[in-house]
PyMOL commands that place a pseudoatom at each C-alpha (Angstrom):
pseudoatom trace, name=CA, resn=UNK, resi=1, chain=A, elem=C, hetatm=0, pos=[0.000, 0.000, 0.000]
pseudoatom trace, name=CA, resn=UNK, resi=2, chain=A, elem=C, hetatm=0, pos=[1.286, 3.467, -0.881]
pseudoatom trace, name=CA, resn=UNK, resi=3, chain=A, elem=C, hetatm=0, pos=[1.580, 5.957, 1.946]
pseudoatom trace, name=CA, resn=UNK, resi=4, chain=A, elem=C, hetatm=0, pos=[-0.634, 8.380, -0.456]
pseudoatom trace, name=CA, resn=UNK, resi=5, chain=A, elem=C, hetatm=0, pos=[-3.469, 5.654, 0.285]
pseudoatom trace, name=CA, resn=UNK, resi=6, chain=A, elem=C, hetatm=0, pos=[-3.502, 5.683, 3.703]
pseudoatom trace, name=CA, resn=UNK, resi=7, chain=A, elem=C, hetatm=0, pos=[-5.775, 8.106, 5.808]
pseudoatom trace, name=CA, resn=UNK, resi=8, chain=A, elem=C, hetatm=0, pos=[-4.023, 10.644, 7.867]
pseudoatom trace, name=CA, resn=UNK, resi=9, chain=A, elem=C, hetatm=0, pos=[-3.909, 9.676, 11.468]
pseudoatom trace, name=CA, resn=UNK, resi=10, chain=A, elem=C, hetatm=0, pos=[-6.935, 10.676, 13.605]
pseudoatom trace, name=CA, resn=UNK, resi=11, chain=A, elem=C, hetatm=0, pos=[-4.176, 11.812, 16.563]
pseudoatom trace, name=CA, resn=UNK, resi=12, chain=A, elem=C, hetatm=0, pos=[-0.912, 13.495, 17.079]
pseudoatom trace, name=CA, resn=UNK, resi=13, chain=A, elem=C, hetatm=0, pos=[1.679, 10.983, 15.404]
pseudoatom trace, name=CA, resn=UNK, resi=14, chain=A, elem=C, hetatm=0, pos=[4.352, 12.487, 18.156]
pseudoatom trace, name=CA, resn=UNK, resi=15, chain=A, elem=C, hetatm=0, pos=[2.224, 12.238, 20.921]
pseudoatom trace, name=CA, resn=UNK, resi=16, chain=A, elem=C, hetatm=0, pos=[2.176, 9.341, 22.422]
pseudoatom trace, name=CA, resn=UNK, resi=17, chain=A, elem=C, hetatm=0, pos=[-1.882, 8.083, 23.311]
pseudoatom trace, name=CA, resn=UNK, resi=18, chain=A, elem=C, hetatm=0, pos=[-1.257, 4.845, 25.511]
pseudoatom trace, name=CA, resn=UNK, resi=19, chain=A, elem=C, hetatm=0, pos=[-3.997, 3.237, 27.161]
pseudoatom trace, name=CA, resn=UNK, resi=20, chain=A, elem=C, hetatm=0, pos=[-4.293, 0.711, 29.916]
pseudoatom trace, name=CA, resn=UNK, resi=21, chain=A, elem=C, hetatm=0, pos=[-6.913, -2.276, 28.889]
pseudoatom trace, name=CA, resn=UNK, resi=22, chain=A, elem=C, hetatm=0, pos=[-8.156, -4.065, 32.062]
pseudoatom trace, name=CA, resn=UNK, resi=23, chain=A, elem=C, hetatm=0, pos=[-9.843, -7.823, 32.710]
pseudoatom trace, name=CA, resn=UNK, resi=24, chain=A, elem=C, hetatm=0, pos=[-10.474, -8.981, 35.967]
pseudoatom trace, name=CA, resn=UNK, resi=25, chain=A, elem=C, hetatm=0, pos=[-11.358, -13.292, 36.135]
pseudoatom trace, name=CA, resn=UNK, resi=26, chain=A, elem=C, hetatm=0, pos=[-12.361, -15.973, 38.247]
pseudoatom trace, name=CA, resn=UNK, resi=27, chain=A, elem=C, hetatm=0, pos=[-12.144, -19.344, 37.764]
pseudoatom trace, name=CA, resn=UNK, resi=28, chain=A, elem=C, hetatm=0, pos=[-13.756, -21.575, 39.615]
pseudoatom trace, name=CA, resn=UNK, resi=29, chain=A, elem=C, hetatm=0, pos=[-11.805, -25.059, 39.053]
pseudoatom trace, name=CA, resn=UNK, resi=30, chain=A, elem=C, hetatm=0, pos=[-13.287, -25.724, 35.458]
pseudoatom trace, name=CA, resn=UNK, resi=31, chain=A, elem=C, hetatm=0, pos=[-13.652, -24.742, 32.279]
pseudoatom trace, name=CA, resn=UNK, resi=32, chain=A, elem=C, hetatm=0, pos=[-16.000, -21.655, 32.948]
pseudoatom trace, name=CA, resn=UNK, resi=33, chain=A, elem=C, hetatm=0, pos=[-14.301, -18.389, 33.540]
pseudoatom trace, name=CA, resn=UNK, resi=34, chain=A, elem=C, hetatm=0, pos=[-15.961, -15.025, 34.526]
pseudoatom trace, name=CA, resn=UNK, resi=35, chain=A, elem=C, hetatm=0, pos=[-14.457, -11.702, 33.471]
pseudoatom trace, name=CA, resn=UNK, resi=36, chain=A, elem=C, hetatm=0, pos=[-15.502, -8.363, 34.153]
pseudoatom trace, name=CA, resn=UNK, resi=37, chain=A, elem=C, hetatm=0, pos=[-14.596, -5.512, 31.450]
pseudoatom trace, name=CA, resn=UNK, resi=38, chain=A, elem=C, hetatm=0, pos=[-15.717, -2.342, 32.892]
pseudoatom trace, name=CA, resn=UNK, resi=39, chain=A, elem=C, hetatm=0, pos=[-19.032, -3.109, 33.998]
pseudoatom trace, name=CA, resn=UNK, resi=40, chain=A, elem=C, hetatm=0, pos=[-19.946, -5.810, 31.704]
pseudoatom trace, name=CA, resn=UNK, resi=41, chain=A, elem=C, hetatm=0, pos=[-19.635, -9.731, 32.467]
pseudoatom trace, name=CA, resn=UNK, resi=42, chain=A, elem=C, hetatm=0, pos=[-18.404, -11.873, 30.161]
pseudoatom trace, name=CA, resn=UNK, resi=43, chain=A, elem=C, hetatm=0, pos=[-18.523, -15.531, 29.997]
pseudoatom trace, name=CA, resn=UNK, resi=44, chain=A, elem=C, hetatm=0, pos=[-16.031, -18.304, 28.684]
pseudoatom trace, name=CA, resn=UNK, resi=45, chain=A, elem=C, hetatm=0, pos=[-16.279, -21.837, 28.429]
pseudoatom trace, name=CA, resn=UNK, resi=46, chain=A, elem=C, hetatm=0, pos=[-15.889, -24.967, 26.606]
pseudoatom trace, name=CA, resn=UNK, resi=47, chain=A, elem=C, hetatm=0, pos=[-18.679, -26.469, 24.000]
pseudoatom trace, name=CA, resn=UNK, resi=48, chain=A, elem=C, hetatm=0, pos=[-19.018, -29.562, 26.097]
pseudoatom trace, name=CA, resn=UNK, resi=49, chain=A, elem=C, hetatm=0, pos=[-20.407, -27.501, 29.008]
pseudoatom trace, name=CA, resn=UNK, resi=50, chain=A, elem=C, hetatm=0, pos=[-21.803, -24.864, 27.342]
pseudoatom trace, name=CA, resn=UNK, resi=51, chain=A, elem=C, hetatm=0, pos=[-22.346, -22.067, 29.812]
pseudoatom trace, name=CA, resn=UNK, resi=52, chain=A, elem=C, hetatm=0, pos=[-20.395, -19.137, 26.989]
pseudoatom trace, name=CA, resn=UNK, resi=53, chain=A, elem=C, hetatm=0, pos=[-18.225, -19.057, 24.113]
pseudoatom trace, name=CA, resn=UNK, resi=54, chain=A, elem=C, hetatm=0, pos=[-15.129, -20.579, 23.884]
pseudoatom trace, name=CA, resn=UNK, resi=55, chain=A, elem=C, hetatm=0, pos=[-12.100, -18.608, 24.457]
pseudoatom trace, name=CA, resn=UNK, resi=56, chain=A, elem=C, hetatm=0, pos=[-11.266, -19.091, 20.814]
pseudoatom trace, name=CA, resn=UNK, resi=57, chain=A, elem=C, hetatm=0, pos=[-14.944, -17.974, 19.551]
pseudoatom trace, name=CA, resn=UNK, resi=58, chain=A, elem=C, hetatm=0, pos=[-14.161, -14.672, 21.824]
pseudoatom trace, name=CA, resn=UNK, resi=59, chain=A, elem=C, hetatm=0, pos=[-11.034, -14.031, 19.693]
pseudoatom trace, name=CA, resn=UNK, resi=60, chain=A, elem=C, hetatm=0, pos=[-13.030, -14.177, 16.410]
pseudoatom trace, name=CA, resn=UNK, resi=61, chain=A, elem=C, hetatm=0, pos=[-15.820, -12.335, 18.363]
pseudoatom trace, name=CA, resn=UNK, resi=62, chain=A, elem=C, hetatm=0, pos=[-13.064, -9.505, 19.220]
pseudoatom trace, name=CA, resn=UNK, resi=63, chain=A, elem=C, hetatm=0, pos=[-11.716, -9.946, 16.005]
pseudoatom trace, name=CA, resn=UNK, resi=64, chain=A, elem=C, hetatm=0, pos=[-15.452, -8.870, 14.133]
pseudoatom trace, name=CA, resn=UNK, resi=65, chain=A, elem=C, hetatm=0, pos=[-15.959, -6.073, 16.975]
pseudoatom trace, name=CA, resn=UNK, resi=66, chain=A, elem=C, hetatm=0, pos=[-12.655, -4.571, 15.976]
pseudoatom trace, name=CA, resn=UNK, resi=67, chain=A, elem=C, hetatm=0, pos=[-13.269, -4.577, 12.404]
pseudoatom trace, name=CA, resn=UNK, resi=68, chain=A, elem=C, hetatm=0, pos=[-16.616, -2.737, 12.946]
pseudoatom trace, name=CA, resn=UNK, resi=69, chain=A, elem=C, hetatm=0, pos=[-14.921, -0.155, 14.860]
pseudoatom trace, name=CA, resn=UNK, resi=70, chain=A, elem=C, hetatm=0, pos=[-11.734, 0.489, 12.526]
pseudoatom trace, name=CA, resn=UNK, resi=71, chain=A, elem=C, hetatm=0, pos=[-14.292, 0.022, 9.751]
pseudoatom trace, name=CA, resn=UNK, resi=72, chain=A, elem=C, hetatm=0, pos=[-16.468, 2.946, 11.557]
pseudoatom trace, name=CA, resn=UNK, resi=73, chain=A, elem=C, hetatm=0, pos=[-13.196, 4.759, 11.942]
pseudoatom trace, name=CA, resn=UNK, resi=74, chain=A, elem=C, hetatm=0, pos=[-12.319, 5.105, 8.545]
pseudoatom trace, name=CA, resn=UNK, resi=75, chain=A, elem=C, hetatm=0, pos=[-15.424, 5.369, 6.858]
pseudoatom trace, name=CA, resn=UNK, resi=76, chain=A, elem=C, hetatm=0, pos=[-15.893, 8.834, 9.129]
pseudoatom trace, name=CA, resn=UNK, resi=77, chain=A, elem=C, hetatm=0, pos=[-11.949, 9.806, 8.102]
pseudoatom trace, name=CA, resn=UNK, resi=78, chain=A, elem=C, hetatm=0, pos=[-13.215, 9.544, 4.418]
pseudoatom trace, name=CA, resn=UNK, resi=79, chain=A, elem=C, hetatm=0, pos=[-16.364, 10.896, 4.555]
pseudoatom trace, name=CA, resn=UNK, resi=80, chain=A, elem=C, hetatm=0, pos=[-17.397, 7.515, 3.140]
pseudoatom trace, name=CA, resn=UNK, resi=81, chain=A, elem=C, hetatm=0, pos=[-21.276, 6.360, 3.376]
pseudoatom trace, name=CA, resn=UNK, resi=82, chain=A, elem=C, hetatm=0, pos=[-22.384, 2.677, 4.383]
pseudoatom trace, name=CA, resn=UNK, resi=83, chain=A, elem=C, hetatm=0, pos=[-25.883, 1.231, 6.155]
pseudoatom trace, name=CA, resn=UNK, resi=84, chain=A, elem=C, hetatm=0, pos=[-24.560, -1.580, 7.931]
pseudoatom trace, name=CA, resn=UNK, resi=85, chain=A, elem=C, hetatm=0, pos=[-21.745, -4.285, 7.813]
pseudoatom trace, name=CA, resn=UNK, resi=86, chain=A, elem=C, hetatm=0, pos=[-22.678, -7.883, 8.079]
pseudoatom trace, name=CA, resn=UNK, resi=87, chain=A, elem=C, hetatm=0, pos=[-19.351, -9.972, 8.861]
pseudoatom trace, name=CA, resn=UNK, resi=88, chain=A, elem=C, hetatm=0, pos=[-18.672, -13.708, 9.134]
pseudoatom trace, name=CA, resn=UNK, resi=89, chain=A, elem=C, hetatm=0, pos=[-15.486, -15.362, 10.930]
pseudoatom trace, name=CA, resn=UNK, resi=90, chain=A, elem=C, hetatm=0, pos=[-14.178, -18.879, 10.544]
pseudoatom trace, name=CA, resn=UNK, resi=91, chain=A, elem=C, hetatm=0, pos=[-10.556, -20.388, 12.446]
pseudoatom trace, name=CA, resn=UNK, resi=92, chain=A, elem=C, hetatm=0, pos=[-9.603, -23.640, 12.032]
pseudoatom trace, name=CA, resn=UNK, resi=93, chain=A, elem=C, hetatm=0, pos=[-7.571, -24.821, 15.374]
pseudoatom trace, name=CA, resn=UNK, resi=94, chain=A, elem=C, hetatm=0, pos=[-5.999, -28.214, 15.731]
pseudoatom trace, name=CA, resn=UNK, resi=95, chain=A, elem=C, hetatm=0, pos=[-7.187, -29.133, 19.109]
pseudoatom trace, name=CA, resn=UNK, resi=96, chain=A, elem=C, hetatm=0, pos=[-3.878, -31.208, 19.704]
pseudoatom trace, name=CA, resn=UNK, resi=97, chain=A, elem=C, hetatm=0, pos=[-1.956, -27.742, 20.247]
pseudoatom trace, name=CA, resn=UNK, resi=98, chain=A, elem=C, hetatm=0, pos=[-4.186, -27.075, 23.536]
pseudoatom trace, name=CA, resn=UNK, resi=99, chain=A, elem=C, hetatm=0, pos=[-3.481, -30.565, 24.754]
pseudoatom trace, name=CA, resn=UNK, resi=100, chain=A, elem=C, hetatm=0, pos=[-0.389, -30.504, 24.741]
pseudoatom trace, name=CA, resn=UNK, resi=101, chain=A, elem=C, hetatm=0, pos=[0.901, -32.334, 21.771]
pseudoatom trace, name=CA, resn=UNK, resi=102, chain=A, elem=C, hetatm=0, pos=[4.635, -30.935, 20.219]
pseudoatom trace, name=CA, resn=UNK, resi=103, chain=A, elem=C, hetatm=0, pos=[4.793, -29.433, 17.232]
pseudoatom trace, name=CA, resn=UNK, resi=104, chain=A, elem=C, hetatm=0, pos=[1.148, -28.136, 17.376]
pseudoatom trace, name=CA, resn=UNK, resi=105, chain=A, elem=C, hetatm=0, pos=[0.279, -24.741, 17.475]
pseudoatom trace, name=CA, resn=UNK, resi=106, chain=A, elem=C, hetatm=0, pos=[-2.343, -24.048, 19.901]
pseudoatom trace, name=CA, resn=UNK, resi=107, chain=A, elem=C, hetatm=0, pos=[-4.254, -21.252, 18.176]
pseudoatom trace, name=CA, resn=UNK, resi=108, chain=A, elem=C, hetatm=0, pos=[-5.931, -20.649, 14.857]
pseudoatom trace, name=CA, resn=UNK, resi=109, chain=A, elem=C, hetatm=0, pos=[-3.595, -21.868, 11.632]
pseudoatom trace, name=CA, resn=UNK, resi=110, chain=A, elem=C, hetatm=0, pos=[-6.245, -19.771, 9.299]
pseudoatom trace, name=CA, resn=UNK, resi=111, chain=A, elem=C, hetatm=0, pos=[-8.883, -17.684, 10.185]
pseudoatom trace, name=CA, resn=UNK, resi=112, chain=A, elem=C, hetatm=0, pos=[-11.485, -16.515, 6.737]
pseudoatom trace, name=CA, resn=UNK, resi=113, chain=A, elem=C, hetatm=0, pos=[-13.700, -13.733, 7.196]
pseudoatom trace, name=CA, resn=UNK, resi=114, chain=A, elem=C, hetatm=0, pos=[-16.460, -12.386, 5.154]
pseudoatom trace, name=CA, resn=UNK, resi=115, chain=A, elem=C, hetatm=0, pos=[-17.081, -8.557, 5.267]
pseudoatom trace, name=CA, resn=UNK, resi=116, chain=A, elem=C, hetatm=0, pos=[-19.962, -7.175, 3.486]
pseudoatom trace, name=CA, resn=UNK, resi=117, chain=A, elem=C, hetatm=0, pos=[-20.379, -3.417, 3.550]
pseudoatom trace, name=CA, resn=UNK, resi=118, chain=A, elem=C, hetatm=0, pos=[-23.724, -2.262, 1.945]
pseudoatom trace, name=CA, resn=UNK, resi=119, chain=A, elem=C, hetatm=0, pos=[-22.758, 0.998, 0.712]
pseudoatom trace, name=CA, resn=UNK, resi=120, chain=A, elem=C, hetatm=0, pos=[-23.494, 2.787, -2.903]
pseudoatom trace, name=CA, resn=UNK, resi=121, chain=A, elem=C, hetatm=0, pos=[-20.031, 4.105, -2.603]
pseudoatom trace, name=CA, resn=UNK, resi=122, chain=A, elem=C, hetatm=0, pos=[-17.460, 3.856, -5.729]
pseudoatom trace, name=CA, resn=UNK, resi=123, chain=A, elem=C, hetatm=0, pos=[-15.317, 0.667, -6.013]
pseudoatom trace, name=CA, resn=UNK, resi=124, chain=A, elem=C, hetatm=0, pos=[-12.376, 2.891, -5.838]
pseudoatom trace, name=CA, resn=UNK, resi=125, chain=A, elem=C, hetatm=0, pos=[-13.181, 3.990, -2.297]
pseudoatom trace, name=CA, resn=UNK, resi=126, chain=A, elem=C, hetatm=0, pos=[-14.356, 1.229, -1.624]
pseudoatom trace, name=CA, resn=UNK, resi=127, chain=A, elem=C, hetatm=0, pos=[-10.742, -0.186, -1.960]
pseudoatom trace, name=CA, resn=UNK, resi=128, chain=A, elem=C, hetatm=0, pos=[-9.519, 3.077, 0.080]
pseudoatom trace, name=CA, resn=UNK, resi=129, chain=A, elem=C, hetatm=0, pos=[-11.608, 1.723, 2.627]
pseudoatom trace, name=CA, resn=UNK, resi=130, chain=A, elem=C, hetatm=0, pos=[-10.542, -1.637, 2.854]
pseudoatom trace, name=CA, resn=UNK, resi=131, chain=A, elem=C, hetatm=0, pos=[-7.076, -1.072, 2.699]
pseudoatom trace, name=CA, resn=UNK, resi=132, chain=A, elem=C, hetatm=0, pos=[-7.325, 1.349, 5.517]
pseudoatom trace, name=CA, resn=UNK, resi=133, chain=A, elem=C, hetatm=0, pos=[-9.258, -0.934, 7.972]
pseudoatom trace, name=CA, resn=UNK, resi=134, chain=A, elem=C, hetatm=0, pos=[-6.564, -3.737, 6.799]
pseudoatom trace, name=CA, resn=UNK, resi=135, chain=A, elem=C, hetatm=0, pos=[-3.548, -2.032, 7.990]
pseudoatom trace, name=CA, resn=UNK, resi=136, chain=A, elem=C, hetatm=0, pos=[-5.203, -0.243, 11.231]
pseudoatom trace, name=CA, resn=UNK, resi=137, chain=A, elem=C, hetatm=0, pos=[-7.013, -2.333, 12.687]
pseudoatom trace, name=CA, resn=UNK, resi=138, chain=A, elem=C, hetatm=0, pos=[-5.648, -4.215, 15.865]
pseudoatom trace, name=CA, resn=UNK, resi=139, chain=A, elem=C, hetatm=0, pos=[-7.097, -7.408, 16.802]
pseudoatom trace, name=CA, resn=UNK, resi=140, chain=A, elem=C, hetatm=0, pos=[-6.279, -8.134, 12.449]
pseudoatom trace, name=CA, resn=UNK, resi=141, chain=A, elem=C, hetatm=0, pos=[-2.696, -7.216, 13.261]
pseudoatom trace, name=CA, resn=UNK, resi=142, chain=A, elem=C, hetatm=0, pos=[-2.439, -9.531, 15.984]
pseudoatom trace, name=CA, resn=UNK, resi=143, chain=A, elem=C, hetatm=0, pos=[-3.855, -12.566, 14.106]
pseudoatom trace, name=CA, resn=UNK, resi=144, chain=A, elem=C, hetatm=0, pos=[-1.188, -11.563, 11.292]
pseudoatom trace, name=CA, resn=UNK, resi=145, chain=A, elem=C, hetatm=0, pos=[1.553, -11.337, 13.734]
pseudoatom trace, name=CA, resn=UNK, resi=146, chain=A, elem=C, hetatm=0, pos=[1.145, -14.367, 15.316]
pseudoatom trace, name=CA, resn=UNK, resi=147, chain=A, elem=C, hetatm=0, pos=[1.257, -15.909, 11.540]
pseudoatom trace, name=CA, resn=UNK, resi=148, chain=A, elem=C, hetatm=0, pos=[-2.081, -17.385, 11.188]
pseudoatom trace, name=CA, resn=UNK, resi=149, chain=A, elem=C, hetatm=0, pos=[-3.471, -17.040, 7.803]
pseudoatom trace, name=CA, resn=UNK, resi=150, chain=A, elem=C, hetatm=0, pos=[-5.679, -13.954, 7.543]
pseudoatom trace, name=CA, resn=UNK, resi=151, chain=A, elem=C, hetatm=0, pos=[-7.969, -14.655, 4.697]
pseudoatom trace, name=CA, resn=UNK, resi=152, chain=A, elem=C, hetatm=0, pos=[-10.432, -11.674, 3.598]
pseudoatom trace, name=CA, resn=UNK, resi=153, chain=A, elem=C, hetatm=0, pos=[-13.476, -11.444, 1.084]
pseudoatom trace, name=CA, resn=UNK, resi=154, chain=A, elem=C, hetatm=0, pos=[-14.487, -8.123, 0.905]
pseudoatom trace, name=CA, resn=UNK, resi=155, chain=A, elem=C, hetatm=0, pos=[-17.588, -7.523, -0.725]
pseudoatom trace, name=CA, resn=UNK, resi=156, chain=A, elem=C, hetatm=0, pos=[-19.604, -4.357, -1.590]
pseudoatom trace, name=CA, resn=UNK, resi=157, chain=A, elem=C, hetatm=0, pos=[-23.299, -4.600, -1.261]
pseudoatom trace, name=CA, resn=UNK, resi=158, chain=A, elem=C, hetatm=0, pos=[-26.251, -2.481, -2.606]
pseudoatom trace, name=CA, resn=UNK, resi=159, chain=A, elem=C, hetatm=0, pos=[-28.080, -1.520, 0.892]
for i in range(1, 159): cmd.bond("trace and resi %d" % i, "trace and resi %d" % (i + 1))
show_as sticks, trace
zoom trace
């Protein structure tokens, strides 16, 4: 991507803007884990008992959030127009990793997602867009960083 196409930041680049993210847990000797995030409880768990999501169905779940957001972001940076975004997340995980077998990674070795933006924007900035949420947004980066296989189909709808 050429620095041309990407949106001028939204803060001072020479300012540093650190924040402090904060979970609090309990666990409870199984596979059920509370957290509280702010004031909202969230709930993990395994499929076999069924109380929440998974931890790994979170990570797609914080994966879609973050898209929407960054996707929000941008959109309002360009002046760009959209209705609504529907989005779609799949991971394949080899279960061995979180049992311990060697060799095995633990986490997701791909992870497809489906973004559909209804908009009657241009292709063109429709691209712009995409590109932008692509390189900003953070939960993306961290899938990418930890080498799993990012896979994206972007597609512009009529709303």
């Amino acid at each position: 991507m050429s620095d041309t196409d990407l949106l001028p930041p939204s803060v001072d680049p020479n300012t540093k803007a650190l924040g402090i993210r904060r979970v609090s847990a309990r666990n409870e000797a199984s596979t059920r884990s509370v957290m509280m995030v702010r004031d909202h409880i969230v709930i993990t768990d395994e499929k076999e008992s069924n109380t929440g999501p998974t931890p790994l169905e979170m990570t797609l779940s914080s994966l879609l959030g973050c898209e929407g957001v960054i996707i929000n972001r941008c959109a309002e940076a360009m002046k760009f127009e959209y209705t609504a975004v529907d989005m779609d997340a799949d991971g394949e995980v080899d279960q061995r990793g979180s049992r311990g077998v060697q060799g095995v990674r633990p986490y997701f070795n791909w992870v497809k997602l489906r973004i559909r933006v209804h908009t009657e924007e241009t292709q063109e900035r429709f691209e712009r867009l995409t590109r932008n949420v692509e390189y900003r947004c953070p939960v993306m980066n961290l899938f990418k960083s930890a080498d799993v296989d990012v896979q994206i189909k972007w597609e512009r709808v009529a709303p």
